[in-house]
N, C-alpha and C positions, 0 to 999 in steps of 0.2 A: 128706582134707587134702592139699592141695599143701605144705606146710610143718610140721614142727612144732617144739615146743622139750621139753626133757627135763632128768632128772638121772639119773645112775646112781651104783651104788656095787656093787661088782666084788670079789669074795671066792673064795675056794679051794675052799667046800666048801658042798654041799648046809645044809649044817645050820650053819653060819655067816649062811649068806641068810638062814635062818627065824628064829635068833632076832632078827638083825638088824629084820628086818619084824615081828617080834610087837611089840618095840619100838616101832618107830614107828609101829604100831598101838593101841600104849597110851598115844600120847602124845610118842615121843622123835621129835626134831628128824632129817627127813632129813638136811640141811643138814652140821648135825653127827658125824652117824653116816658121812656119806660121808668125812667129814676124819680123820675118826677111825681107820675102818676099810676103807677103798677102798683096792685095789690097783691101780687106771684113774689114770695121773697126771690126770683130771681131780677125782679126790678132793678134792684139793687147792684146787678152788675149789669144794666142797660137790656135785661132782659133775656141776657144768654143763656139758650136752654144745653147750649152745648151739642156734643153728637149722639143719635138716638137711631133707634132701627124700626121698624113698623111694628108697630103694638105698643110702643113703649109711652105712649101719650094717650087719651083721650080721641074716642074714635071720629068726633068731630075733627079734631087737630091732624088725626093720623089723615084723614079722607083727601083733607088739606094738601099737608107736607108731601104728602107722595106722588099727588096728580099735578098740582098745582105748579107756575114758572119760578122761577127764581129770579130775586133781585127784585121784586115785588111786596104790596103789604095787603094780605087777604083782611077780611072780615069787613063786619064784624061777625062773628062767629059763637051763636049762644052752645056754651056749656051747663054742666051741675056746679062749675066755679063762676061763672059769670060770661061776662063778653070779651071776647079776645082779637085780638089784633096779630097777626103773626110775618112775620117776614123770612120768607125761607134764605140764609145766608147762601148754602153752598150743597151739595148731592156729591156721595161716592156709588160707584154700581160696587 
């Protein structure tokens, strides 16, 4: 993918991510869970990172976003910001 789009939602602790994601594994809204409980001022808008090209994140994130399916929510995924939760929205080539 030359482009992709995402959301994330950004927490303190290993075991915040999980249940986070069991959650909206069982049904809860990323959307919500990122406004709710994201520590990325993009929380705030459900976590939209918007469109981004390789490099333009954390190389954890980037390893993610580029290999990884979409319409999926990876992690948790430790960073130097914390644990992350990431959902690829959409890939342009």
């Amino acid at each position: 993918m030359a482009k992709a789009r995402a959301r994330r939602i950004l927490v303190d602790s290993n075991e915040k991510c999980e249940k986070l994601k069991n959650e909206i594994l069982d049904g809860g809204d990323f959307t919500a869970l990122a406004r709710s409980h994201s520590t990325c001022p993009s929380g705030r808008e459900g976590g939209n990172q918007g469109e981004f090209g390789p490099g333009q994140m954390v190389q954890e994130c980037d390893d993610v976003v580029f290999c990884a399916g979409l319409n999926a929510v990876h992690g948790p995924l430790k960073t130097h910001f914390g644990y992350q939760l990431l959902a690829i929205t959409q890939g342009t080539d």
